[in-house]
N, C-alpha and C positions, 0 to 999 in steps of 0.2 A: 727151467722155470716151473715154479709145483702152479698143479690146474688149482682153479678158485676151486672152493666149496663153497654150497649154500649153507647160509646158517638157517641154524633150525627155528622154526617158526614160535612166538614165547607162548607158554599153555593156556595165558589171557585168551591168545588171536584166533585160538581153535576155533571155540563155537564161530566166529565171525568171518573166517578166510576161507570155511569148507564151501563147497558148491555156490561160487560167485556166478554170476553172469556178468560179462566182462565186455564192451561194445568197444573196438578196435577202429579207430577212422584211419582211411591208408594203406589198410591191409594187404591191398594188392600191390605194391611198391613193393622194393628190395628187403629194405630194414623191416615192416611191419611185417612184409611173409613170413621172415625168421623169427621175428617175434610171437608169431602165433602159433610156430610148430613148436616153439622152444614151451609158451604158457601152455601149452597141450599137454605136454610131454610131462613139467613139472607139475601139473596141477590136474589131476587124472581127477577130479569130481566138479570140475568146473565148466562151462559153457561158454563158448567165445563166438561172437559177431561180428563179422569182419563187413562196414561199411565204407564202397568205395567208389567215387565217382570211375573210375578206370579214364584218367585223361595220359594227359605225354607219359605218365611214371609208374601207371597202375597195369598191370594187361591182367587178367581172370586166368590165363597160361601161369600165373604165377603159382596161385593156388589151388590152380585142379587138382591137383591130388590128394587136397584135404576133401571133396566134396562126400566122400563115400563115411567120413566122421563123422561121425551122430551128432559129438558137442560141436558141430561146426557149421556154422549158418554163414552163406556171404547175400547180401544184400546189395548190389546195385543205385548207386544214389549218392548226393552230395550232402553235407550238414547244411547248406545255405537252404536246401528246400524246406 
């Protein structure tokens, strides 16, 4: 099976896709850790916040090893507060 590729971003979305700040709920969960190594990875001028209650699905062991990543804030906390 051929790997996806990304399609390339269209020349309109430049100015507007560079250096987003990007706020992630759930990060610490399965799906959203990889998602936020993966948005790192492809999106090297971006900054990512990962807020996350840490209940049954979240543990902070998830993402300790992003902690040393500059673009990479995690925040403790629920959207309900």
């Amino acid at each position: 099976m051929p790997k996806a590729r990304r399609k390339p971003m269209p020349a309109n979305c430049a100015p507007l896709c560079n250096n987003m700040n990007l706020l992630v709920t759930g990060g610490a969960g399965f799906i959203g850790s990889h998602f936020i190594r993966h948005w790192l990875r492809m999106h090297p001028a971006d900054t990512v916040v990962n807020l996350d209650a840490l209940t049954y699905a979240g543990h902070a062991e998830t993402v300790a090893d992003l902690a040393e990543e500059s673009r990479y804030r995690f925040l403790e906390g629920s959207i309900l507060d």
